[in-house]
Backbone as JSON, one array per atom type, in Angstrom:
{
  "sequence": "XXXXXXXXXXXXXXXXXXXXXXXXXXXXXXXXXXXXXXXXXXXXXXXXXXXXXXXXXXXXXXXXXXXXXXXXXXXXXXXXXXXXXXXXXXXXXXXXXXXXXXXXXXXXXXXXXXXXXXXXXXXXXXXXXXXXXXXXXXXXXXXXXXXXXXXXXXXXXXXXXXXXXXXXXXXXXXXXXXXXXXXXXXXXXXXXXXXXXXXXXXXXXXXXXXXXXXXXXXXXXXXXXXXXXXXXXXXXXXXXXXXXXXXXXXXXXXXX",
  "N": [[44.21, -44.73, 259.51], [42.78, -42.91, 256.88], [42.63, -43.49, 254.05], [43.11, -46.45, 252.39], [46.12, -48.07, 250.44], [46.67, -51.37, 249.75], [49.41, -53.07, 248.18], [48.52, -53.02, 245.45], [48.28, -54.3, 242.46], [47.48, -53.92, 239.13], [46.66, -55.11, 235.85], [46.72, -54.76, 231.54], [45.65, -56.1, 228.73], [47.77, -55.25, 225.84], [47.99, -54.94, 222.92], [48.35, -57.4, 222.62], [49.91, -58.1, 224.89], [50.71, -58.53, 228.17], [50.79, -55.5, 230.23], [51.51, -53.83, 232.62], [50.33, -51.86, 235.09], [50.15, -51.07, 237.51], [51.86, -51.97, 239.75], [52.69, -53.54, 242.44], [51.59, -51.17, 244.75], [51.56, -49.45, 247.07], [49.99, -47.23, 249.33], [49.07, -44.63, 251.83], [46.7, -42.17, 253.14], [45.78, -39.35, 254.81], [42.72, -38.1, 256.14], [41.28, -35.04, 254.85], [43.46, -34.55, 253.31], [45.35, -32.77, 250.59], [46.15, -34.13, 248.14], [48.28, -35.16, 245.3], [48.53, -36.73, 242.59], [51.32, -37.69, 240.22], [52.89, -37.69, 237.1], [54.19, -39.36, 234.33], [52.15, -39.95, 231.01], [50.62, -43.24, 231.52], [52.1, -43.94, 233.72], [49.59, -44.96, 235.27], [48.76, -43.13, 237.1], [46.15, -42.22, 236.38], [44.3, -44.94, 236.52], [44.89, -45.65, 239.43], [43.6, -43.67, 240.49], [40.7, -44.1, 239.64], [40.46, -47.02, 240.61], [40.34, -46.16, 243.29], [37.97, -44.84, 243.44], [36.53, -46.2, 242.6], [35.36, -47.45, 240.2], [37.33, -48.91, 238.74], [38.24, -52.52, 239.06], [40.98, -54.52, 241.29], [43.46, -56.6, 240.76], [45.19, -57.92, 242.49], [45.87, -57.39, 246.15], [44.47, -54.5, 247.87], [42.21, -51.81, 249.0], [41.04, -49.74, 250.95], [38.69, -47.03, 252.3], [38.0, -45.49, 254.72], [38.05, -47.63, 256.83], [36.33, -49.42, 255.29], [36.66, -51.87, 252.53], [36.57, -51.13, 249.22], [34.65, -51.29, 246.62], [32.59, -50.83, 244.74], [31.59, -47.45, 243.39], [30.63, -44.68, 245.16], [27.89, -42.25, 246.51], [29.45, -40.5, 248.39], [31.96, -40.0, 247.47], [33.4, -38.32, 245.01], [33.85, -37.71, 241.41], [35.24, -35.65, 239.01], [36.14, -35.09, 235.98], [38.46, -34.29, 232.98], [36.52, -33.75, 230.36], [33.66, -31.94, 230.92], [31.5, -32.87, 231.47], [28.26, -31.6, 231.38], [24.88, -31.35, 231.17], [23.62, -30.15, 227.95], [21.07, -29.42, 228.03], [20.15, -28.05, 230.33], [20.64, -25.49, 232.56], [22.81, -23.43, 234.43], [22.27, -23.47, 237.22], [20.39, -25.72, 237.29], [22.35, -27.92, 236.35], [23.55, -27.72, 238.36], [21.85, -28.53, 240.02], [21.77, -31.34, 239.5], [22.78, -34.05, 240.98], [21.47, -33.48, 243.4], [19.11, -34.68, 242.89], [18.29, -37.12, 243.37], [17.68, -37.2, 246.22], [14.99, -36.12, 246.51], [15.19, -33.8, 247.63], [12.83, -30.83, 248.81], [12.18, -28.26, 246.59], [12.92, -25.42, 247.18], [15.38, -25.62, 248.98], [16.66, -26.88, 247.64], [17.38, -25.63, 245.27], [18.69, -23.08, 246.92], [21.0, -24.91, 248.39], [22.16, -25.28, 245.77], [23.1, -23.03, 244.7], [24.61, -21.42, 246.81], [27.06, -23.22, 246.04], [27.29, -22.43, 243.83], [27.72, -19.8, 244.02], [30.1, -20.44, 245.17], [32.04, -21.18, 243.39], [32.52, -19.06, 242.04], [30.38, -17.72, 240.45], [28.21, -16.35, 240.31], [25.19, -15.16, 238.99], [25.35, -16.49, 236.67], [23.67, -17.75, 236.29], [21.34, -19.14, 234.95], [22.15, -19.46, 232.58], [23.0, -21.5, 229.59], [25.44, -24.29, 229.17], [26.63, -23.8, 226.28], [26.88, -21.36, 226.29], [28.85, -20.71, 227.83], [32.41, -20.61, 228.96], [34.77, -22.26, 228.45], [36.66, -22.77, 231.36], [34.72, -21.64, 232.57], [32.32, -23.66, 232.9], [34.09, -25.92, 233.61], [33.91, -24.94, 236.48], [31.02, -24.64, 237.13], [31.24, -27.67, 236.77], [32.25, -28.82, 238.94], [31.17, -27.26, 241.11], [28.59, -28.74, 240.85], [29.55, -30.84, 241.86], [30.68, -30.46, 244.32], [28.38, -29.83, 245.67], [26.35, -31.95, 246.34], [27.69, -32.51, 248.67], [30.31, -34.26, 249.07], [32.74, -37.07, 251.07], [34.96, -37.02, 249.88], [37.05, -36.28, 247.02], [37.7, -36.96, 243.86], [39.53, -35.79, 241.12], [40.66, -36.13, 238.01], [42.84, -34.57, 236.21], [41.7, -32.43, 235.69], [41.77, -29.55, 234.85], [43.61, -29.96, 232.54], [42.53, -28.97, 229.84], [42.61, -26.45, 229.16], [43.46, -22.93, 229.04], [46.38, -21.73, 229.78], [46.42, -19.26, 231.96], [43.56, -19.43, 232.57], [43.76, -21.8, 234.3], [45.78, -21.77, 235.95], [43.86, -19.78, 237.23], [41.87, -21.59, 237.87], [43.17, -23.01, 239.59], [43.65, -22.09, 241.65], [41.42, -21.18, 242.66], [40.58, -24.17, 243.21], [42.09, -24.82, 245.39], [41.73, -22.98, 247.32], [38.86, -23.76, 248.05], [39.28, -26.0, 249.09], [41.07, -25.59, 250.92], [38.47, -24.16, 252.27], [36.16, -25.86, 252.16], [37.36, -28.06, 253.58], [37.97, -30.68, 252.47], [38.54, -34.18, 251.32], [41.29, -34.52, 248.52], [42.21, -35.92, 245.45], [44.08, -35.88, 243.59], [44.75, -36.12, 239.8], [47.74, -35.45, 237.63], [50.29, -34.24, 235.18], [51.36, -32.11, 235.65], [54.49, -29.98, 236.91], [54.16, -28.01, 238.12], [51.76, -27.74, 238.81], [51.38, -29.7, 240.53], [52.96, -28.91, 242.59], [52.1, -26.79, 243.3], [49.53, -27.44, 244.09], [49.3, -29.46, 246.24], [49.35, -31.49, 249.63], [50.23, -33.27, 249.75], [52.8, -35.05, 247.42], [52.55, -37.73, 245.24], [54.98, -39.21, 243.75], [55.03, -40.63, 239.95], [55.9, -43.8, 237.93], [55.98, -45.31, 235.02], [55.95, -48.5, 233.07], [56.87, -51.01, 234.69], [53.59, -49.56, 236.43], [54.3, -47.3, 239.05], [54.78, -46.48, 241.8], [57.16, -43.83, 242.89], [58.33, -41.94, 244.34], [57.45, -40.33, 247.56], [56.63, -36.72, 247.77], [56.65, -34.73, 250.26], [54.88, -31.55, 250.68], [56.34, -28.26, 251.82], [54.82, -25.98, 251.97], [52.46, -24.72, 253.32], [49.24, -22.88, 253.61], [48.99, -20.44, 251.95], [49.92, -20.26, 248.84], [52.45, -19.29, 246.5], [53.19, -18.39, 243.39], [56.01, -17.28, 242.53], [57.46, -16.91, 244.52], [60.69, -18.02, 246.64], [60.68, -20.33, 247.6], [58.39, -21.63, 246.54], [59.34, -22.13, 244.14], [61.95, -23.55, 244.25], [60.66, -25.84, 245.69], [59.58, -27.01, 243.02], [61.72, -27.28, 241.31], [63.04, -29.09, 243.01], [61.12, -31.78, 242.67], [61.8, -31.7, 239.77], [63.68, -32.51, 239.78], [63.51, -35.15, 241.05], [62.31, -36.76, 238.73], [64.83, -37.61, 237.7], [65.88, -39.48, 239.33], [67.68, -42.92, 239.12], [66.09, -45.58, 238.19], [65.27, -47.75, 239.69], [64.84, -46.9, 242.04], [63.9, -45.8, 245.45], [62.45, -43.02, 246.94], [61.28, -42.07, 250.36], [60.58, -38.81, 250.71], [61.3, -35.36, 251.68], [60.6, -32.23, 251.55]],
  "CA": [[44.42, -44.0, 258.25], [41.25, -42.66, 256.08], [42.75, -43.95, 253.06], [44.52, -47.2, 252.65], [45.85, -48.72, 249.47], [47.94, -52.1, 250.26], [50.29, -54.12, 247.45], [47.56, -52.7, 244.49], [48.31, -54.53, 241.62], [46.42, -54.29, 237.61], [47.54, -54.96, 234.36], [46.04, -54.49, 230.8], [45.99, -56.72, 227.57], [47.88, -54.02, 225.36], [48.66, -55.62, 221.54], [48.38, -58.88, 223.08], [50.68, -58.32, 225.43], [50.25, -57.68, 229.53], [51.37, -54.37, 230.59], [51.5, -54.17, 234.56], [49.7, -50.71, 235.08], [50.32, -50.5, 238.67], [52.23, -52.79, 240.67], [52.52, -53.58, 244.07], [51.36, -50.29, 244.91], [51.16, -48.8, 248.35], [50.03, -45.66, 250.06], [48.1, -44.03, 253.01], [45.92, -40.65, 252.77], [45.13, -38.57, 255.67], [41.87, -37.28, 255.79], [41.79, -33.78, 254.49], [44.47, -34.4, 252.75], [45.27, -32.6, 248.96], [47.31, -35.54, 247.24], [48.23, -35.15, 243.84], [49.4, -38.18, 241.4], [52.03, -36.87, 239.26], [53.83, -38.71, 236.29], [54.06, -39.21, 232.54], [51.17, -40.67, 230.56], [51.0, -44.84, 231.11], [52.42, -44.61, 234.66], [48.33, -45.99, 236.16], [47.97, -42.69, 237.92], [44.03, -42.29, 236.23], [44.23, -46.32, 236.92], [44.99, -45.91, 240.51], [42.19, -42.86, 240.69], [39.9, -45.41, 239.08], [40.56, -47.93, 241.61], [40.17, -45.45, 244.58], [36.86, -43.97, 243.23], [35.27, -47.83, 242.57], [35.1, -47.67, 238.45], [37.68, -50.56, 238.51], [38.65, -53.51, 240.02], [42.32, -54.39, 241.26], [43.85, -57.82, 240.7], [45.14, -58.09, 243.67], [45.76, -56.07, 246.62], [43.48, -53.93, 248.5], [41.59, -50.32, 248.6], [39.51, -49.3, 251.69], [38.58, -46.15, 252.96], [37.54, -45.54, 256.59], [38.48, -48.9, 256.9], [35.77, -50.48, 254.56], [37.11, -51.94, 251.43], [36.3, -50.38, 247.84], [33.89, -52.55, 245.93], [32.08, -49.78, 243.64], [31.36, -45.95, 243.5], [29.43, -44.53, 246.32], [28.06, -41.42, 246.7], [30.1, -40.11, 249.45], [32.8, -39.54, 246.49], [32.77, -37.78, 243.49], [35.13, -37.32, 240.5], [35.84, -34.41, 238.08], [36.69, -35.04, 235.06], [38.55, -32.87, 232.11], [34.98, -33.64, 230.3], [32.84, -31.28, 232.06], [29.89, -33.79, 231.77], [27.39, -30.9, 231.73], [23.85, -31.33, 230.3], [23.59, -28.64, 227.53], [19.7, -28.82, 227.96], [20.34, -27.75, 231.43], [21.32, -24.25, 232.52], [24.35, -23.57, 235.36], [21.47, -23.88, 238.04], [20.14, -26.54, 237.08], [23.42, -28.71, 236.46], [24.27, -28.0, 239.69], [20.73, -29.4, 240.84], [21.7, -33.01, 239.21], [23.03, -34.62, 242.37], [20.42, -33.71, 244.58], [17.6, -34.58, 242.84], [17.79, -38.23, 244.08], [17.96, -36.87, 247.34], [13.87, -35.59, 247.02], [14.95, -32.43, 248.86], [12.04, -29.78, 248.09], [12.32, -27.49, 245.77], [13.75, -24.22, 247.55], [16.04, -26.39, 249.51], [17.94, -27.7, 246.75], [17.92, -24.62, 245.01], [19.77, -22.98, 248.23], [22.25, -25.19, 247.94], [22.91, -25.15, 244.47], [23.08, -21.6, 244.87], [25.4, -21.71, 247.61], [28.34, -23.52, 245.66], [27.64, -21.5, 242.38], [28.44, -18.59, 244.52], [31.51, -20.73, 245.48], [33.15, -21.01, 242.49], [32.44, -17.51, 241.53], [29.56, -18.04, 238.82], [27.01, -15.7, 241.02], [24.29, -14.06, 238.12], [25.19, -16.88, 235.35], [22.49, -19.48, 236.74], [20.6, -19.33, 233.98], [23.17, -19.92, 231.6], [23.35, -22.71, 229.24], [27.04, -24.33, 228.8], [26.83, -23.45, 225.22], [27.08, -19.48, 226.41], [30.19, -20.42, 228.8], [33.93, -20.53, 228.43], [35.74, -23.87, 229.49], [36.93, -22.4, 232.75], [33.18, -21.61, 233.67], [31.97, -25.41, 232.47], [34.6, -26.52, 234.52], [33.34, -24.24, 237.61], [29.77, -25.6, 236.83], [31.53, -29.16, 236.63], [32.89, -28.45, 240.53], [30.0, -26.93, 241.61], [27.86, -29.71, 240.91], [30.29, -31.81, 242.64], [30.02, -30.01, 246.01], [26.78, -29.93, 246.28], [26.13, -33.18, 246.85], [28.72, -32.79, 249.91], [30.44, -35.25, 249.48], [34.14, -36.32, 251.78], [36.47, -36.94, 248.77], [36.7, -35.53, 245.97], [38.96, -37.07, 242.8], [40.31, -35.12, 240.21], [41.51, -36.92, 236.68], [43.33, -33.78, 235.18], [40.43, -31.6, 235.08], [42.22, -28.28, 234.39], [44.38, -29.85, 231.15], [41.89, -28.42, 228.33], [42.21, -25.06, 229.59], [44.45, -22.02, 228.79], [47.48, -21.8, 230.79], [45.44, -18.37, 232.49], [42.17, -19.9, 233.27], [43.96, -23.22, 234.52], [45.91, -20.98, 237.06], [42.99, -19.45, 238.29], [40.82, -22.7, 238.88], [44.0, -23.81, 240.72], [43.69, -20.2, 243.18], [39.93, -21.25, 243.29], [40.31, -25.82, 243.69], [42.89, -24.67, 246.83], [40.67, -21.94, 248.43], [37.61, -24.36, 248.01], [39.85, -27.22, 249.94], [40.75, -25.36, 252.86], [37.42, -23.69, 253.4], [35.68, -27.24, 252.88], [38.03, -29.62, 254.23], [37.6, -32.05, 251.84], [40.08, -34.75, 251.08], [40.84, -34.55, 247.22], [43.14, -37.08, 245.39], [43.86, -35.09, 241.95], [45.86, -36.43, 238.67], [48.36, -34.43, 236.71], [51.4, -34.78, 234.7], [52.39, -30.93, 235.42], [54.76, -30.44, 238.17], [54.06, -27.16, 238.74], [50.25, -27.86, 239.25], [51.04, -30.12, 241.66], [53.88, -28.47, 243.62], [51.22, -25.34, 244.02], [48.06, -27.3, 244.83], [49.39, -30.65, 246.95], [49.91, -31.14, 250.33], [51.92, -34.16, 249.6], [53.04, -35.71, 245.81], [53.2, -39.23, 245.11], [55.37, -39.28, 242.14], [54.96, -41.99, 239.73], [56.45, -44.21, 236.9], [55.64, -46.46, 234.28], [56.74, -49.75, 232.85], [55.24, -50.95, 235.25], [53.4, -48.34, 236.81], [54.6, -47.64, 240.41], [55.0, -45.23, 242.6], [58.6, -43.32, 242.28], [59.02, -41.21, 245.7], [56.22, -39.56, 248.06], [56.84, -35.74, 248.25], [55.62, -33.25, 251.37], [54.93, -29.89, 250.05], [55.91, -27.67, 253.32], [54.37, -24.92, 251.44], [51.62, -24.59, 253.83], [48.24, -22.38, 252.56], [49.16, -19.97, 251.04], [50.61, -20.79, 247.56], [52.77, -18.12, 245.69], [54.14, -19.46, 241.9], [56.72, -16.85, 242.47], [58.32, -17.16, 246.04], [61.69, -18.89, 246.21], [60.03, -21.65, 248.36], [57.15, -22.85, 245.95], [60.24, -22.6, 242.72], [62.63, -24.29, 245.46], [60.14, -27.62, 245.71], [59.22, -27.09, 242.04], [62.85, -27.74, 241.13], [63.32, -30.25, 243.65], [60.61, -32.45, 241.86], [61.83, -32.23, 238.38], [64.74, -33.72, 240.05], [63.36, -36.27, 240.97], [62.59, -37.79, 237.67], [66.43, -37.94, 237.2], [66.59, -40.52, 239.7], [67.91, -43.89, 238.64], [64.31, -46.12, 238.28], [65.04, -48.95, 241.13], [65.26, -46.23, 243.76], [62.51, -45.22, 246.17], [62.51, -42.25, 248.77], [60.2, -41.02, 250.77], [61.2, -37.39, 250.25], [60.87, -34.27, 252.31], [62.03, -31.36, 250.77]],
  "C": [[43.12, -43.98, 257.44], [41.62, -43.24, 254.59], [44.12, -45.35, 252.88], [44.87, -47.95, 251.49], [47.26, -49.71, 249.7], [48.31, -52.79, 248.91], [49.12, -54.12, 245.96], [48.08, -52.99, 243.4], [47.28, -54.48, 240.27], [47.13, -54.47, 236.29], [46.51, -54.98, 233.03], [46.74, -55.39, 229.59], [46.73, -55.7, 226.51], [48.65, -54.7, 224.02], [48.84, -56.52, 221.94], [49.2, -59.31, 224.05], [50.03, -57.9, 227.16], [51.46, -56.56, 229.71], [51.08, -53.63, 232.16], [51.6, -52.56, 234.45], [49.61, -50.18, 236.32], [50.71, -52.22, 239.55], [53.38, -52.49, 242.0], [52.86, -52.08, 244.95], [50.4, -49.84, 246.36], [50.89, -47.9, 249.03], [48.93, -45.08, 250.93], [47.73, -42.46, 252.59], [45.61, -40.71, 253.96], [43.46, -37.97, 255.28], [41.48, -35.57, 256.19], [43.16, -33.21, 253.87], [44.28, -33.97, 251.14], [46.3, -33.02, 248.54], [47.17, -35.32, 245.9], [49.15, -36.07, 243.55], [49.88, -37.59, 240.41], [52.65, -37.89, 238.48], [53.67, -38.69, 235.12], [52.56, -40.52, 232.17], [51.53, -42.53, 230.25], [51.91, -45.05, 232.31], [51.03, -44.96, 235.86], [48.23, -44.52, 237.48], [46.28, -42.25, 237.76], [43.92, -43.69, 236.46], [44.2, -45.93, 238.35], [43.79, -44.87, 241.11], [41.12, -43.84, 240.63], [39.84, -46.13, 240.08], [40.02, -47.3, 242.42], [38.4, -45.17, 244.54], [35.47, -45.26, 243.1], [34.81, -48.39, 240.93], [36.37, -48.99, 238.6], [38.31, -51.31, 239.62], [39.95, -53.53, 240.14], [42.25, -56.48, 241.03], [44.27, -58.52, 241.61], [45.74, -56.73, 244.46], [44.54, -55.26, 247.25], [43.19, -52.17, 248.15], [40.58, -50.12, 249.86], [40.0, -47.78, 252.09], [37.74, -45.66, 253.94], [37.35, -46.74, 256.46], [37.29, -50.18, 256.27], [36.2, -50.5, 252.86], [36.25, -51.4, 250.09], [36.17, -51.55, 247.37], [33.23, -52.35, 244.67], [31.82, -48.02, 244.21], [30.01, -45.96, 244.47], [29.6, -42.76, 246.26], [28.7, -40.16, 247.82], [31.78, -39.73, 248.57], [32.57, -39.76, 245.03], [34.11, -37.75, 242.9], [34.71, -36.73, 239.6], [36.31, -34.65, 237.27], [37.32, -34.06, 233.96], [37.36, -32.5, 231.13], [34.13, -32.85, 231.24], [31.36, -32.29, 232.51], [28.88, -32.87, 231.79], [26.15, -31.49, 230.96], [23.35, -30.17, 229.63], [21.96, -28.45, 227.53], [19.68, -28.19, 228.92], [20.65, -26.48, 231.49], [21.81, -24.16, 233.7], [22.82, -24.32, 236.81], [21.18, -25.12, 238.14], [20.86, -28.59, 236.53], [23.54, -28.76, 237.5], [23.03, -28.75, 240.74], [20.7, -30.44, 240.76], [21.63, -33.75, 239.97], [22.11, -34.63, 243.05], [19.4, -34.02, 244.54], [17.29, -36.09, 243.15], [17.45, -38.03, 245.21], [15.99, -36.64, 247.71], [13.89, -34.06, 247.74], [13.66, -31.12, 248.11], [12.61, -28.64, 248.01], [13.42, -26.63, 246.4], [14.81, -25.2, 248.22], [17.48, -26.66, 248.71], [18.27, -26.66, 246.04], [18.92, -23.61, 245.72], [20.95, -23.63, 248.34], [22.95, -25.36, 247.0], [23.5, -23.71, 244.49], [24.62, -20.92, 245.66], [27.17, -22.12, 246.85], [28.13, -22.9, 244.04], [28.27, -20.21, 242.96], [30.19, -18.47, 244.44], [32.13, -20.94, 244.78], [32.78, -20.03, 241.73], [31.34, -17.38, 240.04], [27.82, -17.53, 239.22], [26.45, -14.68, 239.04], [24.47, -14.99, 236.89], [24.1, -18.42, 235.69], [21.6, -19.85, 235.55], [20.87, -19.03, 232.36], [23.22, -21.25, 230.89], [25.03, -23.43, 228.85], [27.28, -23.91, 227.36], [27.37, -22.11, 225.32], [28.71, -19.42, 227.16], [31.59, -20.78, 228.33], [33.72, -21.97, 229.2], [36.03, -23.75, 230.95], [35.86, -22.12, 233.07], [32.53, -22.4, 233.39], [32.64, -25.9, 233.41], [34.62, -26.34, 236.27], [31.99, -25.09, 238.13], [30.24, -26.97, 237.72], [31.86, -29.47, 238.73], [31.72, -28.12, 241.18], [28.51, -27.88, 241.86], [28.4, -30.63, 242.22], [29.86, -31.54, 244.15], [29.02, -30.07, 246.55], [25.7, -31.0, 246.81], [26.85, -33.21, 248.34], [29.23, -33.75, 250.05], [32.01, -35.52, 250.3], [35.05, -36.49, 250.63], [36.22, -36.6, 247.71], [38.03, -35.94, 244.9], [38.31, -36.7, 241.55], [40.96, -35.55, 238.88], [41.49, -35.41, 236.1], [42.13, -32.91, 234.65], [40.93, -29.69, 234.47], [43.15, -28.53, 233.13], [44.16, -29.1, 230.13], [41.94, -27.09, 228.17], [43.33, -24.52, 229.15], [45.06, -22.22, 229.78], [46.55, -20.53, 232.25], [44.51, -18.91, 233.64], [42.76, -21.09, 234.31], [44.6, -22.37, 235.76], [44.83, -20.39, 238.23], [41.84, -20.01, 238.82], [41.57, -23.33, 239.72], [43.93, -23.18, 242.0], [42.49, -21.43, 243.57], [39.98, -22.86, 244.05], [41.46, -25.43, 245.1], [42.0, -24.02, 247.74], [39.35, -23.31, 248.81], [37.87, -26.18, 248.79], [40.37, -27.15, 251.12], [39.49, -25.15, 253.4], [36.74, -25.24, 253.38], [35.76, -28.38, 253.28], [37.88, -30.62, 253.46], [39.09, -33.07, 251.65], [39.97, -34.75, 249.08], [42.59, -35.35, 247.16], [43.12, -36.31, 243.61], [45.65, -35.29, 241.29], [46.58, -35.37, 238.31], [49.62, -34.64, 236.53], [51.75, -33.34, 234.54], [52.89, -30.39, 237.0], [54.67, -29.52, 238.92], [52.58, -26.99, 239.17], [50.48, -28.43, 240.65], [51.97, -29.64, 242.96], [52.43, -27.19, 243.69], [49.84, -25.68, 244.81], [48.49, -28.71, 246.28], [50.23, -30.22, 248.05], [51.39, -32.41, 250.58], [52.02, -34.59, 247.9], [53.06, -36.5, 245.46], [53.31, -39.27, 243.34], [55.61, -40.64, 241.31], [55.57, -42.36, 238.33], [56.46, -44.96, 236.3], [56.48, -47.48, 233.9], [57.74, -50.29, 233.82], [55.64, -49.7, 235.79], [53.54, -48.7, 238.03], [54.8, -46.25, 240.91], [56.76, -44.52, 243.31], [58.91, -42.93, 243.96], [57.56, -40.81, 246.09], [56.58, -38.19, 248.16], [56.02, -34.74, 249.45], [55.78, -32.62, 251.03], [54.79, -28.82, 251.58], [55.53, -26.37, 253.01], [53.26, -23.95, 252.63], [50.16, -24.26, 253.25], [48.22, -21.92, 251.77], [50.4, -19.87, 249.7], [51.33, -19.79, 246.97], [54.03, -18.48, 244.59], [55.28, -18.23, 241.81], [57.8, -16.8, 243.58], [59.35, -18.2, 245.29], [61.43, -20.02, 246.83], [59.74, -22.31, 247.36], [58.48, -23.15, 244.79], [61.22, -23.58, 243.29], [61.98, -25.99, 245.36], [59.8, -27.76, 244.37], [60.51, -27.7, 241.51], [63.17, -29.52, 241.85], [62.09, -31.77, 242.96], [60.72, -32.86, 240.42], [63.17, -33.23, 238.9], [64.61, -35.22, 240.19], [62.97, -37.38, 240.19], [63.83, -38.14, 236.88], [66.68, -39.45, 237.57], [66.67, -41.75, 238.83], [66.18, -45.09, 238.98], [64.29, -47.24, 239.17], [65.02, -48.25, 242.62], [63.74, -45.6, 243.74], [62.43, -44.44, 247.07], [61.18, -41.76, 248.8], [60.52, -39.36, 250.91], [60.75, -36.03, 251.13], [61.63, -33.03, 251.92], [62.2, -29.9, 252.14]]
}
């Protein structure tokens, strides 16, 4: 398994009290898999991102992927935040050159591939753009674009389409799906909306606080192509709100 997280416990001092933020928390990732963490705010799915990505430690419990344990952030995975992180001295080009410039690659080189994934999230002719000139949905393109370009294999996601219009947030979801079949990546992406994640995931791991844990796993047999109107995708969309009905000691693995 490319991703393995065994009996992942953390908890947090919270008004003086501990508040068990993910316990004994288990789950496998395929690689090339698009996993989305779904749940209400304060059930440890940006905690359990966190963990995965190397920003924090676990208490106990484990975290490796390709079977070496998670110790800190490596560049071989990146994360996306709803912060775009851009540098406004910077212009789109030149954001997207951040990553590589440890790398030494000369000049044209790195430009080529910056080039390359500005194309790919559709932001061909604004290279020399500063984020001040751009909308949120093309900051958050930028923000992606950077990402790729580094190449790296995983790619997590903390809720990067929240800040956005309902609109724009739709159509970086078209674009973060297209941009996960064509480059295989494995991505591990937050969100507390269930129709985000019934349209972009190929499985769901739904989750639930006090403590935070992991509720049910869902398979989305959706396949590639996604359509927020078919009676399929509304079909598993339904079938997920259901599942925060269930009674909170129960656990399925779920196939809808």
């Amino acid at each position: 398994m490319y991703i393995e997280v065994k009996n992942a416990s953390k908890r947090y001092k919270v008004g003086g009290k501990d508040a068990v933020v993910l316990d004994n928390v288990s789950l496998d990732i395929e690689k090339g898999e698009f996993v989305c963490l779904l749940g209400p705010s304060g059930c440890g799915k940006s905690t359990l991102l966190n963990v995965l990505a190397g920003f924090e430690k676990l208490e106990s419990g484990s975290v490796k992927i390709d079977g070496a344990e998670v110790v800190s952030p490596s560049p071989k995975r990146i994360t996306i935040f709803q912060n775009y992180g851009l540098l406004p001295w910077r212009n789109v080009l030149k954001n997207v050159e951040l990553g590589l410039e440890p790398r030494k690659l000369e000049k044209d080189r790195k430009r080529k591939i910056a080039q390359k994934y500005i194309d790919l999230v559709g932001l061909t002719g604004l290279e020399k753009q500063h984020p001040r000139r751009l909308s949120g949905g093309q900051q958050q393109r930028v923000s992606i674009a950077r990402g790729l370009a580094v190449q790296p294999e995983i790619i997590f996601m903390d809720e990067p389409f929240g800040a956005l219009d309902a609109i724009t947030r739709m159509k970086l979801q078209d674009d973060i799906l297209k941009i996960s079949r064509e480059e295989k990546k494995t991505i591990i992406f937050v969100t507390h909306d269930i129709e985000e994640a019934a349209f972009l995931a190929d499985r769901i791991v739904v989750m639930m606080a006090n403590p935070g844990r992991i509720k049910s796993i869902v398979k989305v047999p959706l396949g590639d192509h996604r359509d927020r109107t078919s009676e399929d995708f509304l079909y598993v969309r339904d079938k997920i709100f259901e599942l925060f009905n269930l009674k909170a000691d129960s656990y399925i693995e779920y196939y809808i």
